[in-house]
C-alpha positions in Angstrom: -4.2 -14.7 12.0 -5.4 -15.8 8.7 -8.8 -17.7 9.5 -11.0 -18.2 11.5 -14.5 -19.8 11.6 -17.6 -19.4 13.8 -20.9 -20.1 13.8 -22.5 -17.2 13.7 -21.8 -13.5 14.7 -22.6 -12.8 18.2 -21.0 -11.8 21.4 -18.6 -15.3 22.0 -17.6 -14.1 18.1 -16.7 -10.9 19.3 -14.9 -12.1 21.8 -12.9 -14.5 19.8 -11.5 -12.1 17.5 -10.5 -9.9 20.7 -8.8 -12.8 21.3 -7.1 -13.5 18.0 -6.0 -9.5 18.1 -4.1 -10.1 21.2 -3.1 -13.2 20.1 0.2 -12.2 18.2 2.3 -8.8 18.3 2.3 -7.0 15.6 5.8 -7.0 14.4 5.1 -7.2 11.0 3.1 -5.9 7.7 1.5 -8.8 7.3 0.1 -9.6 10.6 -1.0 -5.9 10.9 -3.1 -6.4 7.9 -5.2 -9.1 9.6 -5.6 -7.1 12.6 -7.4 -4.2 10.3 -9.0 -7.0 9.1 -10.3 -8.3 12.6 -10.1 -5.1 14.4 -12.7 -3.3 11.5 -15.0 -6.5 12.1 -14.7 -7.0 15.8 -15.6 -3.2 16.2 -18.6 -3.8 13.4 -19.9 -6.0 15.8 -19.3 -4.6 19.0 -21.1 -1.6 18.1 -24.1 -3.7 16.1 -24.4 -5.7 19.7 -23.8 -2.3 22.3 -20.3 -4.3 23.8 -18.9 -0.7 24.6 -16.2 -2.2 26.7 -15.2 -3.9 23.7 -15.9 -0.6 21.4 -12.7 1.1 22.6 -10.4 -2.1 22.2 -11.4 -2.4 18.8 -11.1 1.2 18.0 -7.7 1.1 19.0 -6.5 -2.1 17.7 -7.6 -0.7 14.6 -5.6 2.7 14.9 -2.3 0.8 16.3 -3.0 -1.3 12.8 -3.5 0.8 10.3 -0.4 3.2 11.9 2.1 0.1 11.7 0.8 -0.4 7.9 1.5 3.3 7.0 5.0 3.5 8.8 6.2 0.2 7.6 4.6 -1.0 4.8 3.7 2.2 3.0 7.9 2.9 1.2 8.8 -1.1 1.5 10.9 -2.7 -1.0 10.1 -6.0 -1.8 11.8 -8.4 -4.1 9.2 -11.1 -6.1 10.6 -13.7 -7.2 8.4 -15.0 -9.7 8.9 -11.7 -11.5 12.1 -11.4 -10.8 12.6 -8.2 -9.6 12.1 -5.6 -6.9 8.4 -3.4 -6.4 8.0 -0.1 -4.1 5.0 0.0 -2.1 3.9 3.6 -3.1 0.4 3.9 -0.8 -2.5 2.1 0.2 -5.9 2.6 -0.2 -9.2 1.4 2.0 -11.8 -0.7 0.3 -13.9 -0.2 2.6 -15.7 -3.0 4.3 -16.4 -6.9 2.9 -17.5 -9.5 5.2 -14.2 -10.2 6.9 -13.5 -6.8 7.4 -11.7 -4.2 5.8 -9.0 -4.2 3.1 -6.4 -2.9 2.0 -5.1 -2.3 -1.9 -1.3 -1.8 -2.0 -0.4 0.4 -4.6 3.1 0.1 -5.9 5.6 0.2 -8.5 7.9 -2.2 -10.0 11.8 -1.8 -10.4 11.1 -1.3 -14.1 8.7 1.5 -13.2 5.4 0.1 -14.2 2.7 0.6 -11.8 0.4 -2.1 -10.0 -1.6 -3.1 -7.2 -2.8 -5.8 -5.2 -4.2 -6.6 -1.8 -1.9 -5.7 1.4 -2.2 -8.9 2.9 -1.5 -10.6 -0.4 2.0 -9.1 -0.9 2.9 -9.0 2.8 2.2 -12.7 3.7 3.3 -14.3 -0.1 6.3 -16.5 0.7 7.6 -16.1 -2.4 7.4 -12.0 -2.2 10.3 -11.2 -0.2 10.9 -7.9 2.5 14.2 -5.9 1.2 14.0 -2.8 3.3 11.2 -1.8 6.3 9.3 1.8 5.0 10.1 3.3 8.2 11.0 6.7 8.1 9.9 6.7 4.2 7.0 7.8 1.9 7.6 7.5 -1.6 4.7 10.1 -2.6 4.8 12.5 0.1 9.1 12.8 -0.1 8.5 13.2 -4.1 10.1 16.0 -6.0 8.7 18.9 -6.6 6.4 19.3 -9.6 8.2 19.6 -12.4 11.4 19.0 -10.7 11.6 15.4 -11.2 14.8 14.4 -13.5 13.9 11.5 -15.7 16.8 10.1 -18.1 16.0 11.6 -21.7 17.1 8.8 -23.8 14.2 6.4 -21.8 11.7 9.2 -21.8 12.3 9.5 -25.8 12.3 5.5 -26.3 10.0 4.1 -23.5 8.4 7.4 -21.3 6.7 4.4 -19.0 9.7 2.9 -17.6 11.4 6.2 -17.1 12.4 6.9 -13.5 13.1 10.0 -11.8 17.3 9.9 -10.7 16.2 12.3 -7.4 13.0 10.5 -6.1 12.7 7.0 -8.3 9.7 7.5 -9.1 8.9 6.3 -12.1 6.8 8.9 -14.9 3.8 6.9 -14.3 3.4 7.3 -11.0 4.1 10.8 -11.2 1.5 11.7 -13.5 -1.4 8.8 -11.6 -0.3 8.9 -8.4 0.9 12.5 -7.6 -1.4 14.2 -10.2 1.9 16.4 -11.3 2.8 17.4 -14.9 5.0 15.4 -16.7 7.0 15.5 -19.8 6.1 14.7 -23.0 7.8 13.8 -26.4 6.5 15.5 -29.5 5.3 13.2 -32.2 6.8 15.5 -34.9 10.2 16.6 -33.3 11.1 14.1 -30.9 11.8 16.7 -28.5 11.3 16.4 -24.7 8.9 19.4 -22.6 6.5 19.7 -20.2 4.4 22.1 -23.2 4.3 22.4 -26.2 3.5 25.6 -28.5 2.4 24.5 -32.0 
């Protein structure tokens, strides 16, 4: 599902990535990224060259794809092993169009609650990135606490705020305040004390 390589762009290509689609079943994150990847470009084509019995496969290759990505990737734990510890897979985000396609930017949060991303694709289909638990059923951002709600640990929050997790959620500050756009608390510089505000 990885590569593939054609002459030009035309209708046998379209028909070959058709093929490719139906090729495997989508049963993991990693294969549904390459089918947005096909899917997004066989349907670019289809509609450049008029295929419209083509158009509608396409179209709903591409749904099916992007619907398995946000059910089971999206709230996936993943262990790395070259780092040595677990990440979250918070969201993803569209990159819109490149010449094989679209892609996909995972955004997610390591164990120790710092915050990065990389391509989908990259993380599903790295041998050496292993799959913990399936995000079925769960979506780190949209099951997040309340604003304001969140309980972090004070001790972490007073010593190192970026690696502090929320006990309710586990979401770490950081991806509180970048990801979910809520409030979060701060430490005064003069005090040491932990609020939300601050009235000087």
């Amino acid at each position: 599902m990885d590569v593939y390589q054609l002459s030009e762009d035309d209708e046998p290509t379209i028909e070959a990535i058709r093929l490719l689609i139906e090729l495997r079943e989508t049963n993991n994150a990693a294969i549904a990224c390459s089918k947005v990847r096909f899917a997004s470009n066989g349907l670019e084509l289809a509609n450049e060259y008029e295929c419209e019995s083509l158009q509608e496969f396409f179209a709903d290759a591409l749904e099916d794809a992007l619907e398995y990505v946000d059910e089971q990737f999206v709230g996936a734990k993943y262990s790395h092993r070259e780092a040595k510890q677990e990440l979250l897979i918070l969201d993803v985000e569209d990159l819109g169009m490149s010449q094989s396609g679209v892609e996909l930017i995972a955004l997610f949060q390591w164990a120790s609650g710092e915050l990065g991303e990389e391509t989908a694709h990259a993380i599903a289909a790295d041998d050496g990135i292993e799959l913990k638990q399936s995000g079925q059923s769960r979506n780190p951002l949209a099951t997040a606490c309340a604003e304001r709600n969140h309980k972090f640990d004070m001790d972490v929050l007073q010593q190192a705020p970026g690696f502090a997790k929320c006990s309710e959620c586990y979401l770490s500050r950081n991806a509180v305040q970048h990801h979910l756009k809520q409030d979060v608390p701060k430490v005064c510089d003069a005090c040491d004390s932990i609020a939300y505000e601050f009235v000087y």
